[in-house]
C-alpha positions in Angstrom: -82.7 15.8 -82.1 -82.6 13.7 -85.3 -81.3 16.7 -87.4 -78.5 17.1 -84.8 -77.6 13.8 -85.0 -77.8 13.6 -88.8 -75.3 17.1 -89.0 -73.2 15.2 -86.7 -72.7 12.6 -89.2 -72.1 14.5 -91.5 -69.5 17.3 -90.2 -67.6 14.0 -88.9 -67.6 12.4 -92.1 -66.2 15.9 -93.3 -63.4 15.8 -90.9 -64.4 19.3 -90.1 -60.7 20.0 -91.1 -61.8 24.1 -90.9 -63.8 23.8 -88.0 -61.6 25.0 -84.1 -63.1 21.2 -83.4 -65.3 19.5 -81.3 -66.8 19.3 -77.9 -67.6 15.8 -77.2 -70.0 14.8 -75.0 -68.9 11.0 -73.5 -70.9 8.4 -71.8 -68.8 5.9 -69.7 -68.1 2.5 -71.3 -70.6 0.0 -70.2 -72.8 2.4 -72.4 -76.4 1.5 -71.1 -79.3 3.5 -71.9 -78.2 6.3 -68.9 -75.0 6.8 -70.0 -76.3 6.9 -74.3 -79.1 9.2 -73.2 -77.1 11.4 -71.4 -74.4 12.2 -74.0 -77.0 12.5 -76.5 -79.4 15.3 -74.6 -76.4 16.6 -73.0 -74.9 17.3 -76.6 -78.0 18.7 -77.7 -78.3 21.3 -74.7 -74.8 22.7 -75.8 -76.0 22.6 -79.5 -78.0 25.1 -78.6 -76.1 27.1 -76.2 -72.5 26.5 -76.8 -70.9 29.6 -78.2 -66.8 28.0 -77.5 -67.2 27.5 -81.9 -66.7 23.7 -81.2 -69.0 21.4 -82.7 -70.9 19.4 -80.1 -70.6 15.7 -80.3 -72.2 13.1 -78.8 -69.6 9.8 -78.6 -71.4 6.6 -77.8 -68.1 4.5 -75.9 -68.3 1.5 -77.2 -67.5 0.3 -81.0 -70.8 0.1 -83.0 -70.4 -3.1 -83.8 -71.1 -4.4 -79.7 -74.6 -1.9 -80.1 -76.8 -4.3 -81.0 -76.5 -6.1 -77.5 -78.3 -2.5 -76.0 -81.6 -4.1 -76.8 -83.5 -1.7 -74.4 -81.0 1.3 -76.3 -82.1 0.2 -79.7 -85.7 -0.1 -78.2 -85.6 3.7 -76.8 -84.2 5.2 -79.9 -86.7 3.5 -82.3 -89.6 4.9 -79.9 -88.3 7.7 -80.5 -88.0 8.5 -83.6 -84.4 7.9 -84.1 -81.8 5.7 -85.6 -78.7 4.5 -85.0 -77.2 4.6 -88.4 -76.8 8.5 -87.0 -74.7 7.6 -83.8 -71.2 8.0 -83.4 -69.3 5.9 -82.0 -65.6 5.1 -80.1 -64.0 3.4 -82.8 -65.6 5.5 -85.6 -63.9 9.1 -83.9 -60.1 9.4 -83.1 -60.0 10.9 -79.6 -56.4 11.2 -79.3 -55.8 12.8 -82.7 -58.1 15.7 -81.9 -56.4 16.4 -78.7 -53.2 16.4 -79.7 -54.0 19.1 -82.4 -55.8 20.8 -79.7 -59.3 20.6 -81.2 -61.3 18.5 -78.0 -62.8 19.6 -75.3 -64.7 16.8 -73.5 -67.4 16.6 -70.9 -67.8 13.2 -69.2 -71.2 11.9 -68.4 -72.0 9.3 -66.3 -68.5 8.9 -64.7 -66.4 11.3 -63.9 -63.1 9.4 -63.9 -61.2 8.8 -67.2 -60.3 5.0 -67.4 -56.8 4.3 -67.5 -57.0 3.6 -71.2 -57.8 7.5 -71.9 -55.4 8.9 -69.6 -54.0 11.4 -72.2 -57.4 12.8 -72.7 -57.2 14.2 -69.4 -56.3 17.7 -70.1 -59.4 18.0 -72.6 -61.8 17.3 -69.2 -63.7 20.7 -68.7 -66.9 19.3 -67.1 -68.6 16.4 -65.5 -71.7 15.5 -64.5 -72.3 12.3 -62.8 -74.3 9.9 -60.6 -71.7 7.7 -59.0 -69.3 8.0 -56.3 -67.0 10.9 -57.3 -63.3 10.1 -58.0 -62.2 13.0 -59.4 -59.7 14.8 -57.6 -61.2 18.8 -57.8 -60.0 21.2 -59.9 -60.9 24.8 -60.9 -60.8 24.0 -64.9 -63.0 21.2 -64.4 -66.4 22.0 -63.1 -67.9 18.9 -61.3 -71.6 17.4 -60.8 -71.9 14.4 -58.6 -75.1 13.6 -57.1 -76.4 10.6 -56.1 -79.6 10.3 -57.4 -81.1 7.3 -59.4 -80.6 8.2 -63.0 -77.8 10.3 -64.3 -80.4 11.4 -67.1 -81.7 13.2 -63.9 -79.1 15.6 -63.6 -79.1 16.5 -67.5 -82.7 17.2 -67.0 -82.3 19.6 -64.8 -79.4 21.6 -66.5 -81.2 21.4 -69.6 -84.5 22.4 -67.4 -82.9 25.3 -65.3 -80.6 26.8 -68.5 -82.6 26.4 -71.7 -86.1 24.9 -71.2 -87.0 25.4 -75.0 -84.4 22.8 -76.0 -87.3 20.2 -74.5 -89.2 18.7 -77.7 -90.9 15.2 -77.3 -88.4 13.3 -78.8 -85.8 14.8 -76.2 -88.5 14.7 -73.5 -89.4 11.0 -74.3 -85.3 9.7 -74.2 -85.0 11.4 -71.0 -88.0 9.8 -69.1 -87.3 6.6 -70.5 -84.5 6.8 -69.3 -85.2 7.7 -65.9 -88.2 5.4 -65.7 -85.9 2.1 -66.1 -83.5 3.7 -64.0 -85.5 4.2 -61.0 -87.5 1.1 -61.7 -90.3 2.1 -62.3 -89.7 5.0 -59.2 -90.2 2.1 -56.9 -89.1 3.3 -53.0 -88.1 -1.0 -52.6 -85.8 -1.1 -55.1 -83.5 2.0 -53.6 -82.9 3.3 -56.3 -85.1 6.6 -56.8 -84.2 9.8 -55.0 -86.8 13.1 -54.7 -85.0 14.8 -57.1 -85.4 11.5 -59.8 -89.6 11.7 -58.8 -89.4 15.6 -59.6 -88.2 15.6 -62.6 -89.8 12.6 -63.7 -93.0 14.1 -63.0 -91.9 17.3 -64.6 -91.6 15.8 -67.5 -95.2 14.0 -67.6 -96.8 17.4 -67.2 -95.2 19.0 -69.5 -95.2 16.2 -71.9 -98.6 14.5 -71.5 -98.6 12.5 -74.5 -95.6 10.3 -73.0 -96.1 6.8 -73.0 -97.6 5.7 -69.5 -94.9 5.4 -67.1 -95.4 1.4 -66.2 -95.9 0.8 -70.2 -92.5 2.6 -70.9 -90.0 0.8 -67.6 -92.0 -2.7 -68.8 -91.3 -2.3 -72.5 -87.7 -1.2 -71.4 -87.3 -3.8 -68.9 -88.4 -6.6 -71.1 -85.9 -5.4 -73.7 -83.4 -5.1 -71.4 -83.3 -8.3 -70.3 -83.8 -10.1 -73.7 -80.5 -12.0 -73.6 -82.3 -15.1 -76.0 -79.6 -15.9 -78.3 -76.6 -14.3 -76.8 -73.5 -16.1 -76.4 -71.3 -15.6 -72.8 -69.0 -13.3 -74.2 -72.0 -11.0 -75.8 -74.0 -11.4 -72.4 -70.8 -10.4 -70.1 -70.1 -7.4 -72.8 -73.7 -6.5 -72.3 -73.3 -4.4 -69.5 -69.6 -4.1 -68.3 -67.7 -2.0 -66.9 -63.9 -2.5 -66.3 -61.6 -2.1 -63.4 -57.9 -2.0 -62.9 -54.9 -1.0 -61.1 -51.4 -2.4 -62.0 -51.3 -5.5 -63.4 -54.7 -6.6 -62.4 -57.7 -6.0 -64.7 -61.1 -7.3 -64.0 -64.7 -7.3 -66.1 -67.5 -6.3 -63.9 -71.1 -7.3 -65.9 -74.4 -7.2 -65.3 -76.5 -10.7 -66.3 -79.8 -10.2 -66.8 -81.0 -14.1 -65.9 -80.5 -16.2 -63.2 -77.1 -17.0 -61.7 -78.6 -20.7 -62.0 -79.7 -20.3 -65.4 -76.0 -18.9 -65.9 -74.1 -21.6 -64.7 -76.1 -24.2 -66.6 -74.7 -22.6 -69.5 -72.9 -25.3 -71.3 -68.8 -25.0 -71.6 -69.6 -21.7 -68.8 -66.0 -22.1 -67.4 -63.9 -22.4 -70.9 -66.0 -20.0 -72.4 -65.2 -17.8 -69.3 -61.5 -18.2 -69.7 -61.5 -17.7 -73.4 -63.1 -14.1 -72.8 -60.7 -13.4 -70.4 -57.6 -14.1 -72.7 -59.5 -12.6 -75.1 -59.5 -9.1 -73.6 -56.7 -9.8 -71.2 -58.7 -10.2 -67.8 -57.7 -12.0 -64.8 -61.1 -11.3 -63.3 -64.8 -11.5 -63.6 -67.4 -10.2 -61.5 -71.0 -11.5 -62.8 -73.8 -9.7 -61.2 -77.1 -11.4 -61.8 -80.4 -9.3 -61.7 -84.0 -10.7 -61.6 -87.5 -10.3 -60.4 -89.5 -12.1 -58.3 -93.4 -12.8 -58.6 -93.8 -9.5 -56.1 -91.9 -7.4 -59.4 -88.5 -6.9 -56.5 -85.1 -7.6 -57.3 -83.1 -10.7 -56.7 -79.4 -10.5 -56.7 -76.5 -13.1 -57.1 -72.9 -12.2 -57.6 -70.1 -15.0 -59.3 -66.4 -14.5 -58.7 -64.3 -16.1 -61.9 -60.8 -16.6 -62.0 -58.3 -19.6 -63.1 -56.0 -18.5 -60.7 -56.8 -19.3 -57.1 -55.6 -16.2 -55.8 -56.9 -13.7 -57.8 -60.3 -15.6 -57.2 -60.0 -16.0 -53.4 -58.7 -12.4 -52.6 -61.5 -10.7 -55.1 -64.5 -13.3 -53.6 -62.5 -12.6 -49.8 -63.0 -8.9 -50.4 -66.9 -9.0 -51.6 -67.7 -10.9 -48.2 -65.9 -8.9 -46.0 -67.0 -5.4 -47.7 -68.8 -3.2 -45.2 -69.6 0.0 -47.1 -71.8 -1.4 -48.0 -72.2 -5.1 -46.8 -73.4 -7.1 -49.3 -74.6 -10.0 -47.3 -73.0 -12.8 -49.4 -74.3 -17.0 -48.7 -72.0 -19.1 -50.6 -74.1 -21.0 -53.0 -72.9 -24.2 -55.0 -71.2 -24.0 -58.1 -70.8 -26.8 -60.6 -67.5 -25.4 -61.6 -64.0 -25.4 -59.4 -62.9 -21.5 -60.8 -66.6 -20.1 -60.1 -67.6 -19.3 -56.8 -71.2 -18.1 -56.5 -73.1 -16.2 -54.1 -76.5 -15.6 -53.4 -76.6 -11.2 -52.5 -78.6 -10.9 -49.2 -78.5 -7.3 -50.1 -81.0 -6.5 -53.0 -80.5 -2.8 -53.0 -76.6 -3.0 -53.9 -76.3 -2.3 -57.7 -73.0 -2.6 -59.6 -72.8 1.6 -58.4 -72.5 0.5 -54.8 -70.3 -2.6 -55.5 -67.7 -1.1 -57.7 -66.0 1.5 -55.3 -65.6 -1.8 -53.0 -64.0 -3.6 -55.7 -61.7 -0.3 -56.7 -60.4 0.0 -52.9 -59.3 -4.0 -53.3 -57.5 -2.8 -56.4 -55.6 0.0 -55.1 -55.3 -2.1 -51.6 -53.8 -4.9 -53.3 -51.7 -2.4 -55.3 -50.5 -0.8 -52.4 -49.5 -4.1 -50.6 -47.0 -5.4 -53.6 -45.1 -1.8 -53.9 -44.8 -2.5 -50.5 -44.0 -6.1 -49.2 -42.6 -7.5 -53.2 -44.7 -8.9 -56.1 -47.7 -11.3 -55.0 -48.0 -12.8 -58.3 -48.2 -16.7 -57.3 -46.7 -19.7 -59.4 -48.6 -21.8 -61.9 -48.9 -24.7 -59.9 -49.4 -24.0 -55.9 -49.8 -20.2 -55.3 -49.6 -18.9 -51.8 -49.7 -15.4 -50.8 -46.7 -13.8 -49.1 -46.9 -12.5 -45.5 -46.4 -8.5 -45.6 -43.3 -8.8 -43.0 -40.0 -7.2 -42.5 -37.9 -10.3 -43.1 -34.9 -9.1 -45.5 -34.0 -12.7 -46.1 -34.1 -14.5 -49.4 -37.3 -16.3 -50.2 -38.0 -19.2 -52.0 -39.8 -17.6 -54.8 -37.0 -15.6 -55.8 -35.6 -18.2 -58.0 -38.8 -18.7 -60.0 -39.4 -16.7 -63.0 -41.9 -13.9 -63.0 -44.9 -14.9 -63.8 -46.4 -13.1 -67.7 -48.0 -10.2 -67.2 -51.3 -11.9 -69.4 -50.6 -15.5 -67.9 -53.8 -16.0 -66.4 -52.3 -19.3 -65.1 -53.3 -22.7 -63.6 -56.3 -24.3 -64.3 -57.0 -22.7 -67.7 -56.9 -24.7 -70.4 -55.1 -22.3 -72.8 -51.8 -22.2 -70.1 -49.7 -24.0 -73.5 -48.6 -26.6 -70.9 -46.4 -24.4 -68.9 -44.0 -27.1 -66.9 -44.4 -27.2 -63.5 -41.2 -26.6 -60.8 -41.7 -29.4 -58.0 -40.4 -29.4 -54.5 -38.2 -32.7 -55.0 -36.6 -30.5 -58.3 -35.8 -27.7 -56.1 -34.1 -29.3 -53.6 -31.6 -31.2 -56.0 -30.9 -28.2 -57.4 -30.3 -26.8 -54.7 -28.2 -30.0 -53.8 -26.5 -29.4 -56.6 -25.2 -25.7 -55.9 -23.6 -27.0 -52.4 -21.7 -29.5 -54.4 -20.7 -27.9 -56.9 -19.5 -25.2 -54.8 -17.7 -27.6 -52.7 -15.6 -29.0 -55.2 -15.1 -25.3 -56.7 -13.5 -24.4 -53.1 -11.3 -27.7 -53.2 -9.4 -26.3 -56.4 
């Protein structure tokens, strides 16, 4: 695997100019250890039995400068024997160059939808494999595997297992398990994650590969590296582990905190540093997930909701209580700060998998209501959301301004001081009109 890696360095460096180009392999954009592990042994396996003439390449999708904050990554690679100075990353390859000189083909690994940002990739698609709920509409270019087992790393096991054992070595045997380990936690039945088919292969792997580190050694090494977060600012802890969601005009961080949602919100400045991020990378949402263990090793869940705008905040929190597929069993918890509302998650077995396909229906739901009823966007100082009626008459908020597309509005301290239309302003303008309309119609 190392030597791979290193020749991918190098051909890339190259440009490859002569080469018919490459086959990337890409791991979805939160890019924790499943998703890195995958592209890497997934790459590997085609190394080996690819004959398209395409150089296989694993692409890491994330810039390499945001790697370092993959503690239990950088702890996996360095246990096995390899470093990172031979990664390749998303900012370090041009994507949409290659594919518009028709030299990618890309397999997706641990998500099989492209993210509206990559849209013009889509014609490079020609496989996925995949753990999460599938998205992708079928087609017969595109061969699809979506199973929902614990560990993505499960299913490039056993296509690397069934189609060319020999590619197994130790190094590859030992990223895989890992993997799968920390996945599964620890192949724990209470934490509903692991699946017969993530046991199998996990166990495979151990027989075949006996001098692997013992299993609860490996998921507590990973685990405490995981959730080493000492040192981390808010933006580097919500960039952690994120994954991003949006339809239209809305676009919402979903991360994974690995503390506390106490020990979060005691975080001093939490709600300005919250709302710098999110002008920062144009967001008008955040979902924080907390994850932690209790003294019996089982995982306790909390779930915050931030937004400066009131409505963006009440619809996305309205949506997590009332989700019932799955329910997440949500008690309201206090929060110190007014654009924060915190929950504590009565359902421990709902990771961010299970939670994100509730908060993409809310996005195309919401989507769906303003093509049909108008724009909901509310005004900076006392949003309201619009009834979805039939009524063809003119409504007040036609003569306001549309709100910025960016403006995360009210409440946010970078808003610039945007004024703020009254009722009492309104109406003498309105007043205003009549008269002057009057006195129009007397000349």
């Amino acid at each position: 695997m190392d030597t791979f890696l290193k020749s991918c360095r190098n051909v890339l460096k190259g440009n490859a100019e002569g080469s018919p180009g490459f086959h990337v392999v890409l791991g979805n954009e939160a890019c924790d250890l499943d998703s890195m592990v995958s592209a890497l042994a997934y790459a590997y396996f085609l190394s080996k039995t690819l004959d398209s003439g395409k150089i296989p390449l694993p692409v890491l999708n994330i810039p390499r400068q945001e790697f370092p904050l993959r503690t239990d990554n950088a702890f996996l690679l360095r246990e096995s024997g390899l470093s990172q100075d031979d990664l390749v990353f998303r900012d370090e390859v041009d994507l949409g160059s290659l594919h518009r000189a028709g030299r990618l083909d890309l397999t997706l690994v641990d998500h099989n939808v492209l993210p509206s940002s990559d849209h013009d990739l889509e014609e490079a698609v020609l496989e996925v494999i995949d753990h999460h709920l599938l998205e992708r509409k079928p087609s017969p270019s595109c061969p699809v595997t979506v199973e929902t087992v614990g560990s993505c790393t499960t299913l490039v096991t056993e296509r690397i297992i069934q189609k060319a054992p020999e590619v197994l070595d130790q190094q590859v045997a030992q990223l895989l398990y890992g993997t799968i380990v920390l996945d599964c936690v620890n192949m724990a039945p209470e934490a509903g994650k692991v699946t017969p088919k993530d046991s199998q292969y996990a166990v495979l792997l151990e027989t075949h590969f006996p001098n692997l580190p013992p299993r609860g050694v490996l998921f507590q090494s990973l685990q405490n590296a995981k959730f080493d977060v000492s040192g981390l600012t808010t933006e580097q802890m919500l960039l952690k582990d994120m994954k991003v969601a949006s339809e239209g005009d809305l676009k919402l961080a979903v991360s994974v905190i690995y503390m506390t949602l106490e020990a979060f919100l005691q975080r001093q400045s939490l709600q300005q540093e919250l709302c710098e991020f999110c002008h920062k990378h144009s967001y008008n949402l955040v979902v924080a997930m907390t994850i932690s263990f209790n003294d019996n090793k089982e995982p306790f869940r909390q779930l915050a909701v931030y937004s400066s705008s009131t409505l963006y905040r009440g619809e996305m929190s309205q949506a997590l209580e009332q989700a019932r597929s799955p329910s997440l069993s949500l008690s309201p918890m206090s929060s110190p700060y007014s654009d924060i509302r915190a929950y504590l998650q009565g359902n421990t077995l709902a990771s961010r998998k299970k939670v994100l396909p509730i908060i993409k229906d809310f996005l195309r739901d919401r989507e769906r209501r303003e093509v049909y009823c108008g724009n909901l966007e509310e005004s900076y100082e006392a949003p309201r959301q619009r009834a979805c009626t039939e009524d063809v008459g003119i409504e007040e908020d036609s003569y306001f301004p549309p709100t910025p597309m960016n403006s995360l509005v009210e409440g946010c301290p970078l808003d610039n001081g945007l004024p703020k239309i009254s009722a009492e302003a309104l109406t003498e303008k309105f007043s205003k009109m009549a008269s002057e309309e009057e006195n129009a119609g007397g000349h």
